[in-house]
C-alpha positions in Angstrom: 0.0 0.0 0.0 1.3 2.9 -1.1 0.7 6.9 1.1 0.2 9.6 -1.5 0.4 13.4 -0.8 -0.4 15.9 -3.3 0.0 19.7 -2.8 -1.0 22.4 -5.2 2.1 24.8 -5.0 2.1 27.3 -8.2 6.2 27.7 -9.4 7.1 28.9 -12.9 9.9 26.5 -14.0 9.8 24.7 -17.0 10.2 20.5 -16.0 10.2 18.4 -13.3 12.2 18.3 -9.7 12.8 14.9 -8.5 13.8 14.0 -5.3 13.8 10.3 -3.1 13.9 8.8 -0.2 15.9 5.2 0.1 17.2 2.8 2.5 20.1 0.2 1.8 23.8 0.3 2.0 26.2 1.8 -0.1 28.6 -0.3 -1.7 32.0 1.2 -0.6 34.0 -1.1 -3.2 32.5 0.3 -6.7 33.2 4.1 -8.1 30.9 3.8 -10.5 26.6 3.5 -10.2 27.3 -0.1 -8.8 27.7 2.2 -5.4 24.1 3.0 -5.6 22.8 -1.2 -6.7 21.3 -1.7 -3.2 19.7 1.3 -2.3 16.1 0.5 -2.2 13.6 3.6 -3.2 11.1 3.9 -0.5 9.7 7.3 -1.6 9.3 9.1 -5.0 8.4 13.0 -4.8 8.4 15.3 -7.7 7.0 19.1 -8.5 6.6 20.8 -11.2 4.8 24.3 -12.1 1.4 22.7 -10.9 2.8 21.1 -7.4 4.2 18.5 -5.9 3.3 14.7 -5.4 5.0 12.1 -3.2 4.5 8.4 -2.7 5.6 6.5 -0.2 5.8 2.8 0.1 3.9 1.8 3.7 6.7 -0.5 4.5 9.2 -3.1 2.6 6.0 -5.1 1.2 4.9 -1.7 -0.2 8.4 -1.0 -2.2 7.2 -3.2 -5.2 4.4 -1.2 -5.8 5.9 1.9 -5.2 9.0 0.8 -7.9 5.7 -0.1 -10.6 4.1 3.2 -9.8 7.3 5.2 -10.4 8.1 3.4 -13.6 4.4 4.7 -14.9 4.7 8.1 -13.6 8.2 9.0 -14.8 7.7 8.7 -18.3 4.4 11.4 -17.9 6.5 13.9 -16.4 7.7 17.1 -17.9 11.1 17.1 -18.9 13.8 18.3 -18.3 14.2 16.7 -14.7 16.1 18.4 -12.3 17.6 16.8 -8.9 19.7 18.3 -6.2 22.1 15.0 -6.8 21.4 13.8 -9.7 24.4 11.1 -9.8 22.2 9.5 -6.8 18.9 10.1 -8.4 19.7 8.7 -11.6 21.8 6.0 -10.2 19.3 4.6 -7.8 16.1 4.7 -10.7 18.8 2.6 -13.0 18.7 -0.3 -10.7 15.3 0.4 -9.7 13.4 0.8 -12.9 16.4 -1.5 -14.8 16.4 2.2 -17.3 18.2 4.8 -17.4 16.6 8.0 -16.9 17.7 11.2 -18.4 17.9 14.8 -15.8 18.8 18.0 -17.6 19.6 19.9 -14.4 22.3 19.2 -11.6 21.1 21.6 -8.6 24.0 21.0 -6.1 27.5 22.8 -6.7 30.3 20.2 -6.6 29.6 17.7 -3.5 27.8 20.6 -1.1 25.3 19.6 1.4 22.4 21.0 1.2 22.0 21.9 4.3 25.0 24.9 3.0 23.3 25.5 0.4 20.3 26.2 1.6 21.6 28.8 4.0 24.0 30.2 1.7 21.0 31.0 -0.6 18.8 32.1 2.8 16.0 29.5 1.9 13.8 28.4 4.9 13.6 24.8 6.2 10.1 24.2 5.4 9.7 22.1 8.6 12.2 19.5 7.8 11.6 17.4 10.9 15.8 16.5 9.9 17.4 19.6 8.8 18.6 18.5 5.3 20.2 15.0 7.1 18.5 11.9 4.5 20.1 9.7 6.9 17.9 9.9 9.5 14.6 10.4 7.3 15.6 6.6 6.4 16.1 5.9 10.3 12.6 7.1 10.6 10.9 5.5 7.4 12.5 2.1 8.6 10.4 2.7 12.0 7.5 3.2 10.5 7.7 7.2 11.0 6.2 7.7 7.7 4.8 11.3 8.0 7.9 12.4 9.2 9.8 10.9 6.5 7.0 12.7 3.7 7.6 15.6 5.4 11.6 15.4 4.7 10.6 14.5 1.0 8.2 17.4 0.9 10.8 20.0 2.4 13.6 18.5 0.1 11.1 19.5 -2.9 10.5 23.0 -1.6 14.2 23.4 -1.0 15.0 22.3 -4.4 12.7 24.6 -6.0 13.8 27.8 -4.6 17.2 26.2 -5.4 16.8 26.0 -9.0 14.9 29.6 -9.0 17.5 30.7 -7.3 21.0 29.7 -8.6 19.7 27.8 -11.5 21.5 24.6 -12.4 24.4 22.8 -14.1 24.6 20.3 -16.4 24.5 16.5 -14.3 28.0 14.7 -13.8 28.5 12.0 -17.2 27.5 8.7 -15.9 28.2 4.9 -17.3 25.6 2.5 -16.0 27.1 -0.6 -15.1 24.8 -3.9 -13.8 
């Protein structure tokens, strides 16, 4: 069973922002998108000029569903798609959705947290119950904290936006998708 939130936010950018939530382990051994093969998407959020829309999987029998849902939705989306990282974004769909997916916009600055970008560029927090840390908005979706966890995935969106408005974006990092 999958949680869906939809919010009507008006913004006047052209595409899509993307953001997710995960769990899994990184895989230390591999530079390449093998890093990302076991990271599990959890939640899928995206805005665009009409608002925002998250899904999140109601725990780990939900993720399935969530993965099919994603896999629909993605290819209706506005384009270009913009991320705040898009090396983990894209990375983490590949072995999700077995695809690659193309983002036009890279939204973060070299390897910045977001967190210093977001005060750098004075944008507010938007009631991130976790200040910009992902780790612990998987913490809480693994204990079943799933509102707090939307509300990380919401705030990330928000961010993101006045991000992009902002500062604009640069082009994402090449990538070669290995399996």
């Amino acid at each position: 069973m999958l949680i869906e939130v939809k919010e009507d936010t008006s913004s006047d950018f052209k595409g899509t922002i993307i953001d997710i939530e995960t769990v899994g382990e990184f895989l230390n051994q591999y530079t390449d998108t093998r890093h990302f093969r076991d990271i599990r998407l959890v939640i899928f959020g995206y805005m665009n000029k009409d608002g925002l829309q998250i899904l999140c999987a109601r725990g780990p029998e939900a993720v399935v569903e969530l993965r099919e849902r994603t896999g629909k939705i993605i290819d209706t989306l506005e384009r270009p798609f913009y991320a705040f990282n898009t090396e983990f974004e894209r990375s983490v769909l590949f072995y999700e959705l077995g695809r690659e997916i193309d983002f036009g916009g890279e939204l973060q600055v070299g390897r910045e947290s977001k967190a210093t970008t977001r005060n750098y560029l004075d944008i507010q927090n938007y009631d991130d119950p976790f200040y910009d840390r992902g780790l612990l908005c998987m913490r809480a979706w693994q204990d079943g904290e799933f509102g707090r966890a939307i509300a990380h995935n919401r705030a990330c969106l928000l961010k993101e936006r006045d991000i992009l408005l902002k500062r604009k974006y640069g082009k994402p990092c090449e990538l070669t998708f290995v399996r």
